[in-house]
DRENPA-3360 file (N, C-alpha, C; in nm, 2 decimals, always signed):
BEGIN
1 = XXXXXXXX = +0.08/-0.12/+0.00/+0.00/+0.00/+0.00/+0.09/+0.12/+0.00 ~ +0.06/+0.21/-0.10/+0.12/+0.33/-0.05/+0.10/+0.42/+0.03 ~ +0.21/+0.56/+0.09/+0.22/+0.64/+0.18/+0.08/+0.70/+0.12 ~ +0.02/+0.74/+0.02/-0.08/+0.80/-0.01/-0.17/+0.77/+0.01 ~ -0.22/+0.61/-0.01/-0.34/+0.55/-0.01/-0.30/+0.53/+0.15 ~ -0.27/+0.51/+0.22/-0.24/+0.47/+0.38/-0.29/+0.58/+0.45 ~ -0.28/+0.73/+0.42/-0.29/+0.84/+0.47/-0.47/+0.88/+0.43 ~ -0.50/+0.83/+0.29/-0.65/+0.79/+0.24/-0.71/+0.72/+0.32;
9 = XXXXXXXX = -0.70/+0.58/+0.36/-0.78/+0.51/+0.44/-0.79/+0.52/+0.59 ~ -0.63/+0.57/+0.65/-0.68/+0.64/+0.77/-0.71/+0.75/+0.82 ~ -0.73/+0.81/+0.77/-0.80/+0.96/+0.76/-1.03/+0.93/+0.67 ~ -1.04/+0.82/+0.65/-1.13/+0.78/+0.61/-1.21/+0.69/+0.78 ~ -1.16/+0.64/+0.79/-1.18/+0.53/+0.95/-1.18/+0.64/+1.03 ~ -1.11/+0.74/+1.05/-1.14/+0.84/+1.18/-1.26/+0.87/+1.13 ~ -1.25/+0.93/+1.03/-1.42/+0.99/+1.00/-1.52/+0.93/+1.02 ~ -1.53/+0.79/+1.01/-1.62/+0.70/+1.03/-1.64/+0.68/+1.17;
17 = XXXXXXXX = -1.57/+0.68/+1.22/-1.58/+0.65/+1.36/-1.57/+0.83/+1.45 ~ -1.54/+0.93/+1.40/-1.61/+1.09/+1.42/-1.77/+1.04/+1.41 ~ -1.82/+1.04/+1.29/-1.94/+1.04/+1.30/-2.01/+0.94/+1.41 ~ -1.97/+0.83/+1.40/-2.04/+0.73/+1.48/-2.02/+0.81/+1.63 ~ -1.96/+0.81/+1.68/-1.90/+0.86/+1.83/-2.00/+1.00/+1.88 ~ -2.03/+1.13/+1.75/-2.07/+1.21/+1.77/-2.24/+1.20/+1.75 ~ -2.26/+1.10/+1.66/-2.43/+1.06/+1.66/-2.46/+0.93/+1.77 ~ -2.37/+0.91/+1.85/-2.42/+0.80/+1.94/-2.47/+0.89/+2.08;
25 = XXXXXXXX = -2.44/+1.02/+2.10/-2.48/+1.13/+2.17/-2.45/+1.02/+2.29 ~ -2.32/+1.00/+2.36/-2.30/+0.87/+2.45/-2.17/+0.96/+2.51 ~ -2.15/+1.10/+2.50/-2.07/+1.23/+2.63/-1.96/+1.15/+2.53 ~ -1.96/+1.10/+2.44/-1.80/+1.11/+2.37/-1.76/+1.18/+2.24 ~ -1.85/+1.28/+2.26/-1.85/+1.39/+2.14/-1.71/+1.45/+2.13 ~ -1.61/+1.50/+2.30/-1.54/+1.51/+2.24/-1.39/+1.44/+2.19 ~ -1.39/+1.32/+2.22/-1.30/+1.23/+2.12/-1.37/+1.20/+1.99 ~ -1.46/+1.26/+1.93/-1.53/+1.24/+1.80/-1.48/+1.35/+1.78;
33 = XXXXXXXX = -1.50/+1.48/+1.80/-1.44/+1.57/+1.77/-1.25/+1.61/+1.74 ~ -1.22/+1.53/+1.85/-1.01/+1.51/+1.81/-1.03/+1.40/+1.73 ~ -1.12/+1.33/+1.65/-1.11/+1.25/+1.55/-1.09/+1.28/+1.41 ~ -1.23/+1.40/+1.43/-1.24/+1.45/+1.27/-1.16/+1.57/+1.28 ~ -1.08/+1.61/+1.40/-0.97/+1.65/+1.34/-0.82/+1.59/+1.32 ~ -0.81/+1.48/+1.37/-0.68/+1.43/+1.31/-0.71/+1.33/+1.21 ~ -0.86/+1.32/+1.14/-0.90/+1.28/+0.98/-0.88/+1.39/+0.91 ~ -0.88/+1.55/+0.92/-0.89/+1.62/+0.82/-0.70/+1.67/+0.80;
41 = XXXXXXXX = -0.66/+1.56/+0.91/-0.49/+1.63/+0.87/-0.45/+1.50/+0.79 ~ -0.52/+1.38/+0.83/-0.53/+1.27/+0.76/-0.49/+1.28/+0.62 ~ -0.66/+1.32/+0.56/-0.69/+1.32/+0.48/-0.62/+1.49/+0.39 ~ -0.60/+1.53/+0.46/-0.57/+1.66/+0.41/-0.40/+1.61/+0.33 ~ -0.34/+1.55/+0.42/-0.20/+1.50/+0.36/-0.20/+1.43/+0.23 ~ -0.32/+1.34/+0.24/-0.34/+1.25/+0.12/-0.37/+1.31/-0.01 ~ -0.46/+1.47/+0.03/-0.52/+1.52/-0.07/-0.41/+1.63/-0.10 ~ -0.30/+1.66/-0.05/-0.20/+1.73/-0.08/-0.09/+1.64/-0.18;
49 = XXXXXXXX = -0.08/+1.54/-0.13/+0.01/+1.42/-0.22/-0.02/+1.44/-0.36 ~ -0.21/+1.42/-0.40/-0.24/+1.36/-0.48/-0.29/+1.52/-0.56 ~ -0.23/+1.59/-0.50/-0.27/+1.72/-0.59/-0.43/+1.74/-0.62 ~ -0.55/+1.69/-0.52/-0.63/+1.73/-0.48/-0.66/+1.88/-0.40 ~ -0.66/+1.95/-0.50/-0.66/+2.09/-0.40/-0.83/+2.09/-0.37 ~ -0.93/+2.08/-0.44/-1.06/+2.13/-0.33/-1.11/+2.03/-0.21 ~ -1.05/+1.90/-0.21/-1.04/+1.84/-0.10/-0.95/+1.88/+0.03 ~ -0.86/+1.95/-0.07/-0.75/+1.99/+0.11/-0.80/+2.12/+0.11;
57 = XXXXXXXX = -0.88/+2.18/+0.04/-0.96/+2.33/+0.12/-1.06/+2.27/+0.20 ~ -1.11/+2.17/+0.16/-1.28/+2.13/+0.24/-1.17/+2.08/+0.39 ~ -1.09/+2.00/+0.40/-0.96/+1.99/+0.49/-0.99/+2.12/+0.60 ~ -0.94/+2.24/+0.57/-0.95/+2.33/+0.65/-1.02/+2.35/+0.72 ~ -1.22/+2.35/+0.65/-1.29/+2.41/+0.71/-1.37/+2.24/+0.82 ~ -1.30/+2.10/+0.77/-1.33/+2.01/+0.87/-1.24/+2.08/+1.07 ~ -1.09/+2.08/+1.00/-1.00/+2.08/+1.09/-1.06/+2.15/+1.18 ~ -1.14/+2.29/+1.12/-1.21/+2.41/+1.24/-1.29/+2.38/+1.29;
65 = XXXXXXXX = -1.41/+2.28/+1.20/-1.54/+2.22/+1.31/-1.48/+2.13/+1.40 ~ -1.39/+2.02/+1.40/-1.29/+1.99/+1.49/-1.29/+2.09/+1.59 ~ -1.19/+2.18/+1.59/-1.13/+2.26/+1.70/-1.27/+2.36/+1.80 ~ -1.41/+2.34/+1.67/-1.44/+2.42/+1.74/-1.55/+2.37/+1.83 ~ -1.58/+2.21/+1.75/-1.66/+2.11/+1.87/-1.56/+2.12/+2.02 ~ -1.41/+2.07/+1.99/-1.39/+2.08/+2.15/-1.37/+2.17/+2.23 ~ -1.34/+2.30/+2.16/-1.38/+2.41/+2.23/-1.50/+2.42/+2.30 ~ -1.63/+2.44/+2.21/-1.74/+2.43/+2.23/-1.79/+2.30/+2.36;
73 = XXX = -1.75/+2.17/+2.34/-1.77/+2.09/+2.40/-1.73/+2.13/+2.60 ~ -1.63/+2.20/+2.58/-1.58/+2.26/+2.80/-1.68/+2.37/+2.78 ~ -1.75/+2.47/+2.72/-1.79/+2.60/+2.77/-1.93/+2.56/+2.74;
% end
């Protein structure tokens, strides 16, 4: 497997398991939230490799709902 497709499939599994975590509403929103942010650096790497640029912009604006569920999640 390559460094590219490796950084694709696990950056794909965090997301899967972001969403599950954050729709099981089970107080583990915020490790759902440091999920889909270390999917969108995941996937952002992959999509940098493969010269996918509007994937590694959508990248960005995951990384912030990340940052800003766990913010959100203490206040």
């Amino acid at each position: 497997m390559s460094k590219g497709k490796a950084f694709e499939w696990m950056g794909v599994v965090t997301a899967i398991a972001y969403s599950l975590l954050v729709a099981s509403n089970t107080g583990l929103e915020f490790i759902g939230f440091t999920l889909l942010l270390l999917s969108s650096f995941l996937i952002g790497i992959w999509a940098y490799l493969g010269k996918h640029r509007g994937i590694l912009f959508l990248q960005f604006f995951y990384a912030t709902a990340g940052i800003i569920g766990m913010i959100r999640w203490y206040n």
